[in-house]
RODO-2510 file (C-alpha; in nm, 4 decimals, decimal comma):
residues 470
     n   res          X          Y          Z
     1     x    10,9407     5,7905    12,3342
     2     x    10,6886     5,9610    12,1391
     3     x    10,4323     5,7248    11,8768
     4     x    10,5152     5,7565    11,5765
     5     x    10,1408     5,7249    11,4706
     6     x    10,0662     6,0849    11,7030
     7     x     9,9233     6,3550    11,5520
     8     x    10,1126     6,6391    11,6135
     9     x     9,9104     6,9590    11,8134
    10     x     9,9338     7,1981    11,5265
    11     x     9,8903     6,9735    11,2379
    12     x     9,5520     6,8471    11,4470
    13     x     9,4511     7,2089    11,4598
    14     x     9,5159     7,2332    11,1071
    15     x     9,2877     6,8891    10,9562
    16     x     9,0219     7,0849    11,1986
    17     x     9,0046     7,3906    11,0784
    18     x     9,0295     7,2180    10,7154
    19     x     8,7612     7,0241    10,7639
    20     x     8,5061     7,3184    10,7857
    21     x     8,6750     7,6482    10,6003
    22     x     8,3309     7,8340    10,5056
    23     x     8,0720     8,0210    10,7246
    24     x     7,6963     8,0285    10,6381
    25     x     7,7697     8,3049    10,4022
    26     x     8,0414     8,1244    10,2251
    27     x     8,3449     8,3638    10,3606
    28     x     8,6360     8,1864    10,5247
    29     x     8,6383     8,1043    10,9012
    30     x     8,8105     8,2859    11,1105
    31     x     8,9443     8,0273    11,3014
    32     x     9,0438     7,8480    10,8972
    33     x     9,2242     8,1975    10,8742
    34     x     9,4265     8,1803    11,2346
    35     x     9,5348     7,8308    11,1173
    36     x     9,6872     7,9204    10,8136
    37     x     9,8682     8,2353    10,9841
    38     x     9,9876     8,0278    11,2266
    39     x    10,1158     7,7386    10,9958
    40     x    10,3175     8,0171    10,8291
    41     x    10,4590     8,1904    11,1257
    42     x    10,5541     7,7953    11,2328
    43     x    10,7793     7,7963    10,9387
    44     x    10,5715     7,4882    10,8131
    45     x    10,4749     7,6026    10,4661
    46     x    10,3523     7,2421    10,3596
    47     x    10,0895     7,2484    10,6096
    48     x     9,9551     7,5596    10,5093
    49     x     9,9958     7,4765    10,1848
    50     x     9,8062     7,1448    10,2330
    51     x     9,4942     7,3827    10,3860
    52     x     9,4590     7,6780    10,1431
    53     x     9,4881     7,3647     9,7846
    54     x     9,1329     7,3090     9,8049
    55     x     9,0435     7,6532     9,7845
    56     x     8,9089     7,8357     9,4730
    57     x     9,1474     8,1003     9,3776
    58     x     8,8698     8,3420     9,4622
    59     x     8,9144     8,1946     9,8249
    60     x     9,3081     8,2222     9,8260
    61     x     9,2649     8,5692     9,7357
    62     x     9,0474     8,6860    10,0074
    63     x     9,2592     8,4482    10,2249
    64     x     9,5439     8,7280    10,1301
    65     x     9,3100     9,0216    10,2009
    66     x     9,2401     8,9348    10,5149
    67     x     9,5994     8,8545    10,6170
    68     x     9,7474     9,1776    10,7801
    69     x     9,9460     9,3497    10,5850
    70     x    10,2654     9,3304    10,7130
    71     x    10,2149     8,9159    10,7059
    72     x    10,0720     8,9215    10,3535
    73     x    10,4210     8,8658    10,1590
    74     x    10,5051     8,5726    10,4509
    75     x    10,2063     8,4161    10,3396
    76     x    10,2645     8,4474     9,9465
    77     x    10,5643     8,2939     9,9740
    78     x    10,4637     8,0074    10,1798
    79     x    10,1578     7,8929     9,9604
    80     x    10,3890     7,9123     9,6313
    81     x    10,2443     7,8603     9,3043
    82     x     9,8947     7,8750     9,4948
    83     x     9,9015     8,2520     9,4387
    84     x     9,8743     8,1878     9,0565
    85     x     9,8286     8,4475     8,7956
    86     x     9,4280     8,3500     8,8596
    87     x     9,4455     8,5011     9,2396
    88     x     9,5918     8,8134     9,2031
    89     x     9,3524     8,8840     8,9055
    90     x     9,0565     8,8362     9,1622
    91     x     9,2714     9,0007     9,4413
    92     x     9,1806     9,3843     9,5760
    93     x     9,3600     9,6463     9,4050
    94     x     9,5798     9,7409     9,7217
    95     x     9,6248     9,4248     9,8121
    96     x     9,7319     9,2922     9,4629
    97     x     9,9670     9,6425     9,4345
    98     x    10,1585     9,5353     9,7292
    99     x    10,2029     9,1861     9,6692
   100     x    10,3428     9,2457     9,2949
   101     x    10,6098     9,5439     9,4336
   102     x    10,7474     9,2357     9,6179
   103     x    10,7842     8,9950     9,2624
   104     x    11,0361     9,0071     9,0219
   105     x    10,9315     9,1512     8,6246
   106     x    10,9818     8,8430     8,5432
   107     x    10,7053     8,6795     8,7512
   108     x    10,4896     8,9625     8,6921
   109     x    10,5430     8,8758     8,3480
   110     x    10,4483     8,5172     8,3897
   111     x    10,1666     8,5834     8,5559
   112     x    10,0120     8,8141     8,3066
   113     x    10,0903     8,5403     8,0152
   114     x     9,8377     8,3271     8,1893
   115     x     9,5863     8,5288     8,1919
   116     x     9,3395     8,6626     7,9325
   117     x     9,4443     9,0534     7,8030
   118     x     9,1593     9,2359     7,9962
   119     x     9,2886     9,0569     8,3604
   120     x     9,6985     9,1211     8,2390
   121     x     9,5903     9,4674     8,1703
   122     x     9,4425     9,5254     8,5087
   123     x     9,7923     9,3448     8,7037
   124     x     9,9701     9,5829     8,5020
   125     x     9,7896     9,8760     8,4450
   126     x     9,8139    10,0489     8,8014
   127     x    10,2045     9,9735     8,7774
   128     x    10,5036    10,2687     8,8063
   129     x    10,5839    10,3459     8,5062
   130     x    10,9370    10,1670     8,5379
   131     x    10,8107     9,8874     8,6761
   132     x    10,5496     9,8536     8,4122
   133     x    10,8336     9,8842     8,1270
   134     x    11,0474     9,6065     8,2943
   135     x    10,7699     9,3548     8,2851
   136     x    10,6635     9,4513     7,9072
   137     x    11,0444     9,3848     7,8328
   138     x    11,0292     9,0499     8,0028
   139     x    10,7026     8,9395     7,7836
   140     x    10,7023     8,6906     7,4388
   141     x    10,6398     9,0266     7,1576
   142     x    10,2960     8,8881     7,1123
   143     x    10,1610     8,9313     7,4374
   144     x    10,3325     9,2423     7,4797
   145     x    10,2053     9,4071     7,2151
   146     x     9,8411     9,2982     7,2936
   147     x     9,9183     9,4799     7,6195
   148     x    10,0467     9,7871     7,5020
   149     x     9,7494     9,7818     7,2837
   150     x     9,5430     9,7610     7,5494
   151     x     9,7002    10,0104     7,7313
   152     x     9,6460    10,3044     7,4653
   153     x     9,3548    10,3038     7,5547
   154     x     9,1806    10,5213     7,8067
   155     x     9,1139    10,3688     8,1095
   156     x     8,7442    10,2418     8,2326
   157     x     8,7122    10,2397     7,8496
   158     x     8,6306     9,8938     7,6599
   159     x     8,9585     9,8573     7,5124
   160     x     9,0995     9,7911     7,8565
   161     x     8,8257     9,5881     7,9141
   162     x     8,7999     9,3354     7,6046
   163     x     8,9614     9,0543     7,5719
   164     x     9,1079     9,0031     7,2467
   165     x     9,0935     8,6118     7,1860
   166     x     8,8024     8,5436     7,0401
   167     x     8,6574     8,2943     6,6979
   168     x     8,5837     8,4778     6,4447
   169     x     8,4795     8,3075     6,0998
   170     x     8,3795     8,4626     5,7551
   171     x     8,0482     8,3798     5,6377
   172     x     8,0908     8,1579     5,3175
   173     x     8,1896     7,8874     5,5940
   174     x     7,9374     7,6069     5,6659
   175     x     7,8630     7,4670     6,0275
   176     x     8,0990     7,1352     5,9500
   177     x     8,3802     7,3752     5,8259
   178     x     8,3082     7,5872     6,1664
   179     x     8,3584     7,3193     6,3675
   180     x     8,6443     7,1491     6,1857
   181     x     8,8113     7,4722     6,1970
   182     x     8,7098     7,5013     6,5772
   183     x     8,8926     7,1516     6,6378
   184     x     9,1677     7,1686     6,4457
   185     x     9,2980     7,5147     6,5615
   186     x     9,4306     7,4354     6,9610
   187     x     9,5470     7,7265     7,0384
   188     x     9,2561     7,9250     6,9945
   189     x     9,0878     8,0566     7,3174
   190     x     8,8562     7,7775     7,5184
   191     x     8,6284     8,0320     7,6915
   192     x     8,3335     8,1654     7,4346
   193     x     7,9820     8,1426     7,4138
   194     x     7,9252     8,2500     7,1004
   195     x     8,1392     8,3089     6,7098
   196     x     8,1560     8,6142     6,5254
   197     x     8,0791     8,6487     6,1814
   198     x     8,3094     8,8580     5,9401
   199     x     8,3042     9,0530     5,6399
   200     x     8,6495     9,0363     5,4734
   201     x     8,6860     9,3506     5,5654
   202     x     8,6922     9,1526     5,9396
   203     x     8,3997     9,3855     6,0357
   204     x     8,1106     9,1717     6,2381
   205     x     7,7880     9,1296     6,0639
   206     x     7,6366     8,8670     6,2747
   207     x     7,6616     8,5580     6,5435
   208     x     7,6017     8,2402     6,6245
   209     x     7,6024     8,0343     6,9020
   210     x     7,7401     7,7835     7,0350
   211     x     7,4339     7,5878     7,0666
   212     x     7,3120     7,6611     6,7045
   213     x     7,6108     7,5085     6,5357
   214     x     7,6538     7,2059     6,7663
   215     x     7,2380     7,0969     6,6369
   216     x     7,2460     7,2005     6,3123
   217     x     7,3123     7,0209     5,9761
   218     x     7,6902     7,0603     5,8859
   219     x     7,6440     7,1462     5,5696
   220     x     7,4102     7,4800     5,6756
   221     x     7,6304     7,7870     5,5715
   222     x     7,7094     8,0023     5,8414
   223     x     7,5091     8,3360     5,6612
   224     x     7,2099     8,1450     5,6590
   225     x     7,2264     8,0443     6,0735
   226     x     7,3807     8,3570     6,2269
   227     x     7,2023     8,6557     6,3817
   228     x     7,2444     9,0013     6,2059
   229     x     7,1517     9,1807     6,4613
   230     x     7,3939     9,2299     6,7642
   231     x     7,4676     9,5124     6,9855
   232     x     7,8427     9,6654     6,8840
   233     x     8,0351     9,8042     7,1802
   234     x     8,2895    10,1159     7,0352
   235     x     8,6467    10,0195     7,1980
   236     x     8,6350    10,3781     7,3517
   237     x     8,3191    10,3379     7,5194
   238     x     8,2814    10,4109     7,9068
   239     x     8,2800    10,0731     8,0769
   240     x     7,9821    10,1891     8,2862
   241     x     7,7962    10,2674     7,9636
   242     x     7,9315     9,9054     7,8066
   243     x     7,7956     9,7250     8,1363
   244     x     7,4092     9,9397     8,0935
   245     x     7,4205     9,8057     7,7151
   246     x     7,4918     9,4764     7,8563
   247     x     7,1839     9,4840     8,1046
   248     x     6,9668     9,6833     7,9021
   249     x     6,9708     9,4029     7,5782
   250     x     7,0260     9,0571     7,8528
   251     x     7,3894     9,0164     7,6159
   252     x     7,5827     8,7074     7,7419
   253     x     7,8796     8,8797     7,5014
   254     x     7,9530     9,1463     7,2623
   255     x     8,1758     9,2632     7,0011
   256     x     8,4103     9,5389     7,0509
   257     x     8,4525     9,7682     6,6924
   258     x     8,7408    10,0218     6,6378
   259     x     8,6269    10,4222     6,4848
   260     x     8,6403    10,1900     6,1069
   261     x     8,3865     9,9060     6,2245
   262     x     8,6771     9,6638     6,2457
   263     x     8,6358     9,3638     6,5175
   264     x     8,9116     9,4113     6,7730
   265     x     8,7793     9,2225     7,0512
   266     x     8,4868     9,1028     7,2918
   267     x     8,3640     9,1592     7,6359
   268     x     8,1613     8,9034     7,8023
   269     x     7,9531     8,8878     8,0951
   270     x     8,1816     8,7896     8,3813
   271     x     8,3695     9,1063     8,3211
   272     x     8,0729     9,3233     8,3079
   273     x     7,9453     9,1677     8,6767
   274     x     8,2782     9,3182     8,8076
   275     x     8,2319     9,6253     8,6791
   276     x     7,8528     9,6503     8,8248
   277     x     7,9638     9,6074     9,1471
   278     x     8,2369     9,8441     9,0831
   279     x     8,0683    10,1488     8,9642
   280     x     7,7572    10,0527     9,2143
   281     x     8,0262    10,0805     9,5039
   282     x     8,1949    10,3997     9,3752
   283     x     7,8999    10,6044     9,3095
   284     x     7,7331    10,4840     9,7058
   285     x     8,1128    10,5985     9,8189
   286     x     8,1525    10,9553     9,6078
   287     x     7,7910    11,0402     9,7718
   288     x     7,9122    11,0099    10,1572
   289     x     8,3022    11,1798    10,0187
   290     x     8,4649    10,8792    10,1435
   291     x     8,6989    10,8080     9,8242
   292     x     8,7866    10,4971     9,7129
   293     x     8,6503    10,3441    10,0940
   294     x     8,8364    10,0505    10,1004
   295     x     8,9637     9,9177    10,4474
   296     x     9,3047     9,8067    10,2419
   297     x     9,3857    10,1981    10,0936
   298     x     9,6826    10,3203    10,2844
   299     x     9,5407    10,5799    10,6017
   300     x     9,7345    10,8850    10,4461
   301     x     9,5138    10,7959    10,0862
   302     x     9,1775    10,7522    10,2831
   303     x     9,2768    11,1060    10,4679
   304     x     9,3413    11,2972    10,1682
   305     x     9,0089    11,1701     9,9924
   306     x     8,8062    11,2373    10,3034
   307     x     8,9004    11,5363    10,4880
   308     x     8,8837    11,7982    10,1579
   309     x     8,4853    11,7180    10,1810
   310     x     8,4804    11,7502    10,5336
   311     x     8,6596    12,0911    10,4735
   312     x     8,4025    12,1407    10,1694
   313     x     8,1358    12,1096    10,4374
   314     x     8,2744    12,2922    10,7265
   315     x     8,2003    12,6276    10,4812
   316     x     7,9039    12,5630    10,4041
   317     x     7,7547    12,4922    10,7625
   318     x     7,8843    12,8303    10,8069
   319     x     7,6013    12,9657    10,5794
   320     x     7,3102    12,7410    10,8152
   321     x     7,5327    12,9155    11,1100
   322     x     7,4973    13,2469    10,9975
   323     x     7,1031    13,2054    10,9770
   324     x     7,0991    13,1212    11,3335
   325     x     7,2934    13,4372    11,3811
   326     x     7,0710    13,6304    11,2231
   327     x     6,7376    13,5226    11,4492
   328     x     6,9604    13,5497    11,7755
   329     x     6,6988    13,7921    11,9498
   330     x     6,3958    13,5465    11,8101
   331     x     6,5788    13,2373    12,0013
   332     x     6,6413    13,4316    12,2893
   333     x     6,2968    13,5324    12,3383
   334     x     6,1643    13,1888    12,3394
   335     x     6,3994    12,9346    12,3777
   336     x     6,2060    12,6078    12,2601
   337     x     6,3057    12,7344    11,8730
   338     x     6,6705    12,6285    11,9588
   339     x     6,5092    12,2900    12,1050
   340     x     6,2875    12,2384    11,7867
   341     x     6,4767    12,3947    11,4968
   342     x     6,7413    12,0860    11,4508
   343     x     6,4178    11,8498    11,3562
   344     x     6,3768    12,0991    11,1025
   345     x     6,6959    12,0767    10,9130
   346     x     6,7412    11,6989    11,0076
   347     x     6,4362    11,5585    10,8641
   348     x     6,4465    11,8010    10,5394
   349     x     6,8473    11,6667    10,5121
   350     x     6,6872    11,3205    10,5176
   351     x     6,3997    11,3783    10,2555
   352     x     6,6822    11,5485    10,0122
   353     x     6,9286    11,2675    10,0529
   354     x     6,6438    11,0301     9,9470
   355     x     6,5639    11,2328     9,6139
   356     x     6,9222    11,2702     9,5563
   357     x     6,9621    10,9169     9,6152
   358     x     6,6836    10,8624     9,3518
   359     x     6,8081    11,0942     9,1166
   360     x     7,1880    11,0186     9,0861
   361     x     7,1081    10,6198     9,0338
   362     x     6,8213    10,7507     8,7589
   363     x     7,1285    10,9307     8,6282
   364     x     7,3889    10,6426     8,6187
   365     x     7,1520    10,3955     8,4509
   366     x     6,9946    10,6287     8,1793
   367     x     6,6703    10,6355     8,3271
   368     x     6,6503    11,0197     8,3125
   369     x     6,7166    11,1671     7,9410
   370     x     6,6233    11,5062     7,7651
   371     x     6,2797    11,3794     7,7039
   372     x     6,1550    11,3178     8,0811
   373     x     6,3380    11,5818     8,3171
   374     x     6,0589    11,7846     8,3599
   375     x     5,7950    11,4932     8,4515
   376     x     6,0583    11,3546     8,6715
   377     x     6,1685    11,6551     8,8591
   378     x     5,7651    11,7051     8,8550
   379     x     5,6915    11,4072     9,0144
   380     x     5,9857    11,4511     9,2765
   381     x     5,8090    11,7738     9,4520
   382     x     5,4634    11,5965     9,4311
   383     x     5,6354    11,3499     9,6414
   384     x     5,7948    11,5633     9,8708
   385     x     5,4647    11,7938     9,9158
   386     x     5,2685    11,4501    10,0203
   387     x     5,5471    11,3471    10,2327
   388     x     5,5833    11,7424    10,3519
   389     x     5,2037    11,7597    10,4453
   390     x     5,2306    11,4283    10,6610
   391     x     5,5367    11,4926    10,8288
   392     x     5,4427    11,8944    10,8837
   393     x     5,0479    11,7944    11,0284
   394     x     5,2695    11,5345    11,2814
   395     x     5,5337    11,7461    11,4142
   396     x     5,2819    12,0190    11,4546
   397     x     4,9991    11,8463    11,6578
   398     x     5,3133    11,7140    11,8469
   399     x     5,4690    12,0334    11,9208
   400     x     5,1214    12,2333    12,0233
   401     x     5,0227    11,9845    12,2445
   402     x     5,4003    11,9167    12,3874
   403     x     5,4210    12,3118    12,4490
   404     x     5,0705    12,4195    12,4894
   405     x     5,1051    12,6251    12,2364
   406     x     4,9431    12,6061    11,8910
   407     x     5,0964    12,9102    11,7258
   408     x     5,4369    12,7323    11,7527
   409     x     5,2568    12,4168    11,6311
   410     x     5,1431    12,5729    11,3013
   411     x     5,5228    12,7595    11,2582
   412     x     5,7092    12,4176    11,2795
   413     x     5,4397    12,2536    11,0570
   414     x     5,4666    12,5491    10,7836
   415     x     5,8697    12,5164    10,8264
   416     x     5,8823    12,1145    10,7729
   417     x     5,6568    12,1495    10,4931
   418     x     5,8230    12,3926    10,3074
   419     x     6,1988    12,2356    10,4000
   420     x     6,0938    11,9151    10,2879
   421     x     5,9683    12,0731     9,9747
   422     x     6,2809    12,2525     9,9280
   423     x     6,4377    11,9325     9,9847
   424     x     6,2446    11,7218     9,7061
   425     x     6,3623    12,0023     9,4633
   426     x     6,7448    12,0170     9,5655
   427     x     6,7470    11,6733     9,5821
   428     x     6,6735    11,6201     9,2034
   429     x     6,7767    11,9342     9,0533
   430     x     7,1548    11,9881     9,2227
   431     x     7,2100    11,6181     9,0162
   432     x     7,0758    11,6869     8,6757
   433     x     7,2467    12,0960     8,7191
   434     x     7,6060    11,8841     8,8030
   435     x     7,5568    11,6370     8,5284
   436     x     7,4440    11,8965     8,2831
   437     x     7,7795    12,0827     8,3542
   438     x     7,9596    11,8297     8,2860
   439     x     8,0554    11,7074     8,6688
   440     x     7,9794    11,3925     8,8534
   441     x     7,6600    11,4289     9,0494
   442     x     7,7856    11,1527     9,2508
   443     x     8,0458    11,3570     9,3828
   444     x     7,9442    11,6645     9,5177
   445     x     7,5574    11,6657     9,5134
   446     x     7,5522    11,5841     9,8844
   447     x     7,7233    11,8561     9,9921
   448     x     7,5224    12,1123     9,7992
   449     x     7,1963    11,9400     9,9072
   450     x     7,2860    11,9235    10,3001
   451     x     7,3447    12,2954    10,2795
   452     x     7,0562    12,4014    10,0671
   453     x     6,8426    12,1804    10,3484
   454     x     6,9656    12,2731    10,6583
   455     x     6,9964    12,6796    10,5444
   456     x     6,6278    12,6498    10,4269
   457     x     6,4950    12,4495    10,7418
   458     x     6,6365    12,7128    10,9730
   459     x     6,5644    13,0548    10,7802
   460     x     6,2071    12,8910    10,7281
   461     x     6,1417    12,7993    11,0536
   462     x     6,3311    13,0664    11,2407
   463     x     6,1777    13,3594    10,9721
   464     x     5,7932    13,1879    11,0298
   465     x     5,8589    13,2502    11,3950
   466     x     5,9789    13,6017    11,3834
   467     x     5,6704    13,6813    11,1551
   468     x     5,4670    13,5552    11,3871
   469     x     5,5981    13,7510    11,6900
   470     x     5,7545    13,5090    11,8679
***
């Protein structure tokens, strides 16, 4: 007969891998991660339920993204009410799009009541068009119309970034009334940092924080303790441009104006972190062609975003190929260019993706403007003529004592120097020609820049060579 006190095996691994559910780096254990997938495939739900309640909702989402995918709705459905309206706003977008095809409108719906309008928007946004409709029907009139409000506007814009409950006062108030008003009033939103101050016409024309009103006088009137000066954020503003504003003037929060100056809603700085990392990861992914690059998008999506870049690229290493083709008696007459002509175009790649690098985050935070493209793409080719000279005096003291032959030395020097040259220059003015046209430089400098390299590294070197009667 079996004590009634024993632990069973699989609720002891459970209380152990509960007991430590973090790494180093604060990301879930893998061995916290088997125990929950194995709780669930048990069929006991209350024991995976009783390891993934402490988590943050953060946790419980990544929890979900690193559950494979074909296990993920399993999992929902054990933990319950654990996947709150909270986790699937902080869940990937793949992984949030599959778990909501498998909810009812009606949940959806729930979910998005519970959040503020900016994280309902972003549930709901991504939604078929159908779907989308259904779970707008099943929503109270107020919240749906703060959605569809939301959604007029274009996306990555800050109208589908604001949130619209805010405190906003008008500025005959004193600091008693303020925070009479402020207790009185229950339902008004209980995350803000600081109070607008309207005009009757309800356009801002000042704040005042939180701190200011809870240590002043109450009888100080609300004109005489606000700040005039704030930085207005147009509702049709890019978000990237919204999150620059937000570094650039250290804003903890903002107003959001319509075209007529009206307040419509504010954006704080938890939602401009997201977006940082965001537009950071996107611009790093549109450089290499590699889409969206997350290790959730469906294979066929990743396929379709990749392989029209590597296509993109297979023509234009047909120009570099048709170089070589061109010097085919020079490489058969001496060999060792074949050997040496790849270091050519490799290291000149390198020194262009650098600049490019350079250039294309100068370009996404405003650094580079009418007023300094000329000293910047100046000070680009100084660079790559110092790092040129260096590179070019190595490879050819390497080469003419490696080959015995110093003629060949002085070619391959000549040829680094002016590839890497070429490169600084590609590297900073395919980015400002693509962003003057109205393209993303992110996008398709690298491809430009790889060809302009490795076509000038081998017609330099290969040319130099011939010239020299090699």
């Amino acid at each position: 007969m079996s004590d009634p006190g024993a632990i069973d095996p699989l609720d002891a691994e459970l209380l152990a891998a509960a007991e430590s559910q973090h790494d180093e780096d604060d990301r879930l254990k893998p061995g916290f991660v088997t125990a929950v997938l194995d709780a669930v495939e048990a069929g006991d739900a209350e024991a995976a339920r009783d390891l993934v309640s402490p988590l943050h909702p953060a946790d419980i989402a990544d929890l979900l993204e690193l559950t494979p995918s074909d296990r993920r709705a399993d999992v929902a459905a054990a933990l319950g009410d654990l996947v709150g309206a909270e986790v699937l706003s902080e869940l990937n977008d793949y992984v949030r799009d599959d778990l909501i095809d498998a909810l009812r409108p009606e949940q959806v719906a729930e979910f998005a009541r519970e959040l503020d309008t900016d994280d309902a928007v972003a549930i709901i946004e991504d939604m078929e068009e159908a779907d989308q409709q259904a779970v707008l029907d099943a929503m109270d009139p107020e919240d749906r119309a703060a959605i569809e409000s939301a959604l007029a506007y274009p996306e990555e814009s800050a109208g589908r970034l604001m949130q619209r409950d805010l405190v906003a006062v008008p500025e005959h108030m004193t600091v008693g009334q303020v925070i009479d008003y402020l207790r009185d009033h229950g339902d008004l939103t209980s995350d803000f940092w600081e109070i607008f101050v309207v005009d009757p016409a309800h356009k801002p024309i000042g704040t005042c924080q939180l701190s200011w009103i809870l240590t002043c006088p109450r009888s100080i009137a609300m004109a005489d303790l606000m700040k005039r000066e704030q930085t207005l954020i147009p509702v049709d503003m890019d978000q990237e441009e919204v999150a620059l504003r937000f570094q650039k003037y250290a804003l903890i929060s903002a107003a959001v104006v319509d075209a007529s100056g009206r307040l419509v809603g504010m954006i704080t700085v938890d939602d401009i972190l997201h977006i940082v990392q965001e537009e950071a990861g996107e611009d790093i992914l549109r450089l290499s062609g590699a889409g969206d690059g997350d290790i959730n998008e469906p294979v066929i999506d990743s396929y379709k975003a990749r392989v029209r870049w590597l296509l993109t690229n297979l023509v234009t290493a047909l120009v570099a190929s048709t170089i070589i083709g061109i010097f085919e008696g020079t490489i058969e007459r001496m060999v060792a260019l074949a050997t040496l002509m790849p270091i050519v175009a490799g290291v000149g790649g390198n020194a262009g993706s650098q600049t490019m690098a350079v250039t294309v985050r100068a370009l996404a935070t405003n650094q580079i403007t009418a007023s300094n493209t000329r000293r910047t793409i100046i000070r680009e080719i100084r660079v790559a003529v110092l790092n040129g000279g260096t590179v070019a005096a190595v490879i050819g003291m390497g080469v003419g004592l490696v080959f015995g032959n110093a003629q060949l030395g002085a070619v391959i020097a000549a040829a680094m120097l002016t590839n890497i040259v070429t490169a600084g220059l590609a590297g900073v003015a395919v980015p400002l020609t693509l962003d003057r046209m109205g393209a993303d430089p992110a996008v398709a400098s690298s491809i430009f820049v790889t060809m302009i390299t490795d076509s000038m590294g081998f017609f330099a070197f290969l040319g130099l060579a011939t010239l020299a009667g090699m």
